[in-house]
ZAZAVO-319439 format. One record per residue: residue number from 0; x, y, z of N, C-alpha, C in turn; residue in one letter. Coordinates in steps of 0.05 Angstrom, whole numbers, always signed. Layout:
N
+-----+--------+--------+--------+--------+--------+--------+--------+--------+--------+------+
! pos !    n.x !    n.y !    n.z !   ca.x !   ca.y !   ca.z !    c.x !    c.y !    c.z ! code !
+-----+--------+--------+--------+--------+--------+--------+--------+--------+--------+------+
! NUM !      X !      Y !      Z !      X !      Y !      Z !      X !      Y !      Z !    a !
...
+-----+--------+--------+--------+--------+--------+--------+--------+--------+--------+------+
***
This chain:
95
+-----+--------+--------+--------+--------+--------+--------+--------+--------+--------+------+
! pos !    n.x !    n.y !    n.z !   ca.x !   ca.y !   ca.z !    c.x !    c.y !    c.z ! code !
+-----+--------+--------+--------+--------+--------+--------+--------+--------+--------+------+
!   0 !   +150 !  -1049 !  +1487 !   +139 !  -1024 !  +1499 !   +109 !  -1027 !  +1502 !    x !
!   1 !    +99 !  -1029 !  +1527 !    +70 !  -1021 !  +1530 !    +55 !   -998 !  +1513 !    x !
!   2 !    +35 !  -1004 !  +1509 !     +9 !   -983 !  +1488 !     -9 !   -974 !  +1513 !    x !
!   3 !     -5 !   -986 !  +1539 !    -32 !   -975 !  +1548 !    -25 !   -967 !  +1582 !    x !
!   4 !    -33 !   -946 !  +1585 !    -16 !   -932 !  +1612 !    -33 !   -948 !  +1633 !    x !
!   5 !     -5 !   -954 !  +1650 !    -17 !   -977 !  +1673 !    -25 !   -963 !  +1694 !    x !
!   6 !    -30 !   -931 !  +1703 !    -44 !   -918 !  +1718 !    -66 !   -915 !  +1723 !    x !
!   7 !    -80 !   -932 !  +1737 !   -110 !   -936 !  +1738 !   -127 !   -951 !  +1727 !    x !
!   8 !   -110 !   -969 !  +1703 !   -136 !   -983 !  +1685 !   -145 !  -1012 !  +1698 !    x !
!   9 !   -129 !  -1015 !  +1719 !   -142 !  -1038 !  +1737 !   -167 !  -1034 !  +1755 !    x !
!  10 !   -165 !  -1009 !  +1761 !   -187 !   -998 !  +1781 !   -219 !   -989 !  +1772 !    x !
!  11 !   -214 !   -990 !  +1744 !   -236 !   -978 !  +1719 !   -246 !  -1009 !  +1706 !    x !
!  12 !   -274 !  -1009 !  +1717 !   -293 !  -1032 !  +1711 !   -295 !  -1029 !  +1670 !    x !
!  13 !   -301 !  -1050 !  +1657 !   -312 !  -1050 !  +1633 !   -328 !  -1027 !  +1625 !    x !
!  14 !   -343 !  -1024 !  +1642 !   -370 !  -1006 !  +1640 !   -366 !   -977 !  +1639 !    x !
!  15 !   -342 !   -972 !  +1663 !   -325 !   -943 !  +1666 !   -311 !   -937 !  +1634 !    x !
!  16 !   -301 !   -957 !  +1627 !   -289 !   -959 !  +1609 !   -291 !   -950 !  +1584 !    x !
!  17 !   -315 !   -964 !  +1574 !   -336 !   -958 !  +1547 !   -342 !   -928 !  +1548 !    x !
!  18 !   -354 !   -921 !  +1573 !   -368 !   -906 !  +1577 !   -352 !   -877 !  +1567 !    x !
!  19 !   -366 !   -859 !  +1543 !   -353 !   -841 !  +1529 !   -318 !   -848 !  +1511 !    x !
!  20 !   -319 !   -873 !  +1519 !   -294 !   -882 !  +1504 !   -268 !   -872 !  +1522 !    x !
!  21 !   -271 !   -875 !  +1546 !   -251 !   -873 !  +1556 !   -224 !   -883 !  +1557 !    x !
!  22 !   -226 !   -913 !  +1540 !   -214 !   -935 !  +1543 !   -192 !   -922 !  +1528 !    x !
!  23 !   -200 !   -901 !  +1503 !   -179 !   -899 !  +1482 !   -155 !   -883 !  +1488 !    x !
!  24 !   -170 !   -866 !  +1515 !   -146 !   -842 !  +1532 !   -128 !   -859 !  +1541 !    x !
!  25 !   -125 !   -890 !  +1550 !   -112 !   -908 !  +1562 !    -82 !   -906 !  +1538 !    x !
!  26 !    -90 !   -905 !  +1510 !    -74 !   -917 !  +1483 !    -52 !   -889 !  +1487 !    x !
!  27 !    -22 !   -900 !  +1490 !     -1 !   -887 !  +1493 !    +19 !   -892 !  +1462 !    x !
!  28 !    +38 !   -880 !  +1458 !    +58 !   -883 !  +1442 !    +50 !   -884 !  +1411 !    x !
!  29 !    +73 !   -892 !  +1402 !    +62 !   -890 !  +1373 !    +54 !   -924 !  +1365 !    x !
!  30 !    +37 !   -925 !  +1350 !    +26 !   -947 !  +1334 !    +33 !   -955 !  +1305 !    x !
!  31 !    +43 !   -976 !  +1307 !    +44 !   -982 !  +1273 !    +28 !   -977 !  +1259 !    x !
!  32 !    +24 !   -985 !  +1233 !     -5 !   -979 !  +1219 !    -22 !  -1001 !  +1214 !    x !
!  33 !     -6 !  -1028 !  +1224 !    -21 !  -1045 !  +1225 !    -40 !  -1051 !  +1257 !    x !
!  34 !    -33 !  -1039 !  +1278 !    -41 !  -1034 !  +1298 !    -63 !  -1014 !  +1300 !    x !
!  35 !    -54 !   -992 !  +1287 !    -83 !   -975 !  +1291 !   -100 !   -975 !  +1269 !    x !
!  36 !   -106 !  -1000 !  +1253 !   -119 !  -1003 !  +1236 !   -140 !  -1034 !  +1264 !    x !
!  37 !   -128 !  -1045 !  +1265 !   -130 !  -1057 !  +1282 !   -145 !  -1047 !  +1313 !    x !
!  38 !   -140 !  -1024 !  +1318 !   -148 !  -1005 !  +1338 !   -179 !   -997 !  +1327 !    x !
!  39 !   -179 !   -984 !  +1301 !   -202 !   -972 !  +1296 !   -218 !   -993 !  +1281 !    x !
!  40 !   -212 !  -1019 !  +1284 !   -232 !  -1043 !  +1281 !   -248 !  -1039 !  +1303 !    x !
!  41 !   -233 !  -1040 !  +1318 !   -251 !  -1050 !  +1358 !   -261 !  -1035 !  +1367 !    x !
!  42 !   -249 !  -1005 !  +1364 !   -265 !   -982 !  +1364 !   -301 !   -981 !  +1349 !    x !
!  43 !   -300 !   -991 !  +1324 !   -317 !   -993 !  +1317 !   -343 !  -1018 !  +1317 !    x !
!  44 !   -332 !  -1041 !  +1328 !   -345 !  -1054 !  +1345 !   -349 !  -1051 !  +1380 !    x !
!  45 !   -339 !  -1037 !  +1388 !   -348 !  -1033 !  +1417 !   -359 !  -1000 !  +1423 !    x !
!  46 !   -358 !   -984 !  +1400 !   -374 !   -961 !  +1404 !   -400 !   -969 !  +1405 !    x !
!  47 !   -416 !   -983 !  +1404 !   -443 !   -988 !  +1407 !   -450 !   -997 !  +1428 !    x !
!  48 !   -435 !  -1010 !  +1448 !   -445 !  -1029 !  +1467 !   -446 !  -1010 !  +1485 !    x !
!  49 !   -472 !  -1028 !  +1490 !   -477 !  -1024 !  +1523 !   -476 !  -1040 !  +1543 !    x !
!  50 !   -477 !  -1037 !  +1568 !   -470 !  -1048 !  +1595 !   -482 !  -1041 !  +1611 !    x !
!  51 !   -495 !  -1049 !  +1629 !   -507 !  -1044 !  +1651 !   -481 !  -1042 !  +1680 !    x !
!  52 !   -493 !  -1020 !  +1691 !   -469 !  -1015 !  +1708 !   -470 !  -1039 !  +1739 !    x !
!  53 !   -496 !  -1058 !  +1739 !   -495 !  -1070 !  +1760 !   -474 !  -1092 !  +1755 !    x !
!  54 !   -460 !  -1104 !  +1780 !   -447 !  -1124 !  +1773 !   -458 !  -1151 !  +1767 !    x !
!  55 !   -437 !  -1164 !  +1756 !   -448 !  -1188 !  +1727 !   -455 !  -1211 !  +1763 !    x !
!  56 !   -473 !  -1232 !  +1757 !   -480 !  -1251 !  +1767 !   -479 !  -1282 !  +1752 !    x !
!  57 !   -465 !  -1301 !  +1766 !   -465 !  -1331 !  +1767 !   -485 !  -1344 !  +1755 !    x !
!  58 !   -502 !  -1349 !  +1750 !   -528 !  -1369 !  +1748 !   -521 !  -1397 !  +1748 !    x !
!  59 !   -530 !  -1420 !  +1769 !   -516 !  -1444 !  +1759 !   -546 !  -1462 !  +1768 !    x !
!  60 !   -547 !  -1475 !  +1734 !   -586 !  -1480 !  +1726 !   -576 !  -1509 !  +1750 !    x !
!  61 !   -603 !  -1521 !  +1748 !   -594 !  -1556 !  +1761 !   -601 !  -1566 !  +1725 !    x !
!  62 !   -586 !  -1597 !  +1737 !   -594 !  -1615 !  +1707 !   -613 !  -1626 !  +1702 !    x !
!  63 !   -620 !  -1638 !  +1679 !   -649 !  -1650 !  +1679 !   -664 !  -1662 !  +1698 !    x !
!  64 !   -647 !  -1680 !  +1712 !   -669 !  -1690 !  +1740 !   -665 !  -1668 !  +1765 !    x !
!  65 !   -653 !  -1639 !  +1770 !   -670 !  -1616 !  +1783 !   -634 !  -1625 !  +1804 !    x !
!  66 !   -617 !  -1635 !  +1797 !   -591 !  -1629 !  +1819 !   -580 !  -1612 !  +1807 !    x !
!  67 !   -558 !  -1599 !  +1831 !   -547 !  -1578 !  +1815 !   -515 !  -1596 !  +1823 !    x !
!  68 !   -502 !  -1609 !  +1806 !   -477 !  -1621 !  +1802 !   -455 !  -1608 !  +1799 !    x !
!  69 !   -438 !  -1610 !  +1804 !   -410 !  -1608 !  +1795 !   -410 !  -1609 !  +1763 !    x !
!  70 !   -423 !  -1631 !  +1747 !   -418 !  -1634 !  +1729 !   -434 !  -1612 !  +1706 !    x !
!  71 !   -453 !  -1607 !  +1719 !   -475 !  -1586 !  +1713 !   -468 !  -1554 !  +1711 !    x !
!  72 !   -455 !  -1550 !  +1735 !   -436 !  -1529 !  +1743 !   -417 !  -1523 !  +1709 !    x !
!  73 !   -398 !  -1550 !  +1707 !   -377 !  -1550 !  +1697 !   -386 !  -1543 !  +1664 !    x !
!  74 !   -407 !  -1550 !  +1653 !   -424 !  -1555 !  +1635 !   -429 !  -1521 !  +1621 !    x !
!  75 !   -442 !  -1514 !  +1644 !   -450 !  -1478 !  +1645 !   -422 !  -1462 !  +1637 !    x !
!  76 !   -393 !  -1468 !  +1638 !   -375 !  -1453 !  +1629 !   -388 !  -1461 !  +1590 !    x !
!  77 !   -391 !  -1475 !  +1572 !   -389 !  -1484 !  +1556 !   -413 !  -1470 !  +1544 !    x !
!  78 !   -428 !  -1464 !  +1551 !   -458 !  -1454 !  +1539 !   -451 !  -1434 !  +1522 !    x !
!  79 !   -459 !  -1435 !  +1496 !   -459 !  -1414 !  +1472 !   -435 !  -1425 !  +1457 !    x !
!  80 !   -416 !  -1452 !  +1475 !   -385 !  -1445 !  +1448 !   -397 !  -1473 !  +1432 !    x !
!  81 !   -377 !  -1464 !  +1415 !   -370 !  -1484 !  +1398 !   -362 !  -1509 !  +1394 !    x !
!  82 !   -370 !  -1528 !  +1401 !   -357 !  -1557 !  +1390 !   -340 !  -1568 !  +1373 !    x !
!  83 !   -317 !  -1580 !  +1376 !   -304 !  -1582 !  +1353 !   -305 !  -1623 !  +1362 !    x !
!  84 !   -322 !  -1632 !  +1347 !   -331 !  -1660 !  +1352 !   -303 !  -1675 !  +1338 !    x !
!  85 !   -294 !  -1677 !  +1317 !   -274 !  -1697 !  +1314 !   -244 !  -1696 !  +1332 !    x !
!  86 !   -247 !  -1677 !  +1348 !   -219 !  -1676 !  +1372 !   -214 !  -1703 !  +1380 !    x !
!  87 !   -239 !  -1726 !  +1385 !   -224 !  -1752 !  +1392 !   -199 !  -1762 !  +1370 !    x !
!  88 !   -212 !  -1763 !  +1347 !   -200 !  -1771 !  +1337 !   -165 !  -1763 !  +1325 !    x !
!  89 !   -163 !  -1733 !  +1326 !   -144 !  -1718 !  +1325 !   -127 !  -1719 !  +1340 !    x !
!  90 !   -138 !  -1728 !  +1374 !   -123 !  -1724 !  +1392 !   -104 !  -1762 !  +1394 !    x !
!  91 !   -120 !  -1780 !  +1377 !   -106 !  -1808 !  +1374 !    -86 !  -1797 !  +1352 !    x !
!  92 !    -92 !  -1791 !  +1335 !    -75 !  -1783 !  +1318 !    -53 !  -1781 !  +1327 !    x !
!  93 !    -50 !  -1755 !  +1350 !    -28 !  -1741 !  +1359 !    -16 !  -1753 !  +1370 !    x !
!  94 !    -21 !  -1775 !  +1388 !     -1 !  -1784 !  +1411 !    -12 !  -1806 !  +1407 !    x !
+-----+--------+--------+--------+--------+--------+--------+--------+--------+--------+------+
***
């Protein structure tokens, strides 16, 4: 059973969303208690945020010698995560 009424919440940006907590009018039915414990986690990390209502933009830098690559492009999805460096070796492991 769906928790979240599918009337409109495609048409309602992030930003619509947040905004006075609309998001939570979306939450239908009943909830376990491990769910709305779970609920008023996120609640309480996304009551603070803010958003700017303009829409989000691309940026794609060039690489050290000033091209803007494919590989450079591909690079920019990756910025801020995490590395998990021994995957070569895990991945011999596996197969």
């Amino acid at each position: 059973m769906p928790f979240v009424r599918k009337r409109g919440w495609r048409k309602r940006t992030v930003y619509q969303a947040l905004r006075g907590s609309a998001w939570l009018k979306d939450i239908i039915g009943g909830l376990s208690v491990l769910a709305t414990w779970q609920l008023i986690q996120l609640w309480a990390v996304v009551q603070h945020t803010q958003l700017q209502e303009e829409p989000d933009r691309h940026c794609w830098t060039p690489n050290a010698s000033g091209e803007f690559t494919t590989k450079s492009a591909y690079q920019r999805f990756f910025v801020g995560s995490t590395k998990f460096e021994p995957y070569k070796r895990l991945w011999k492991w596996l197969h």
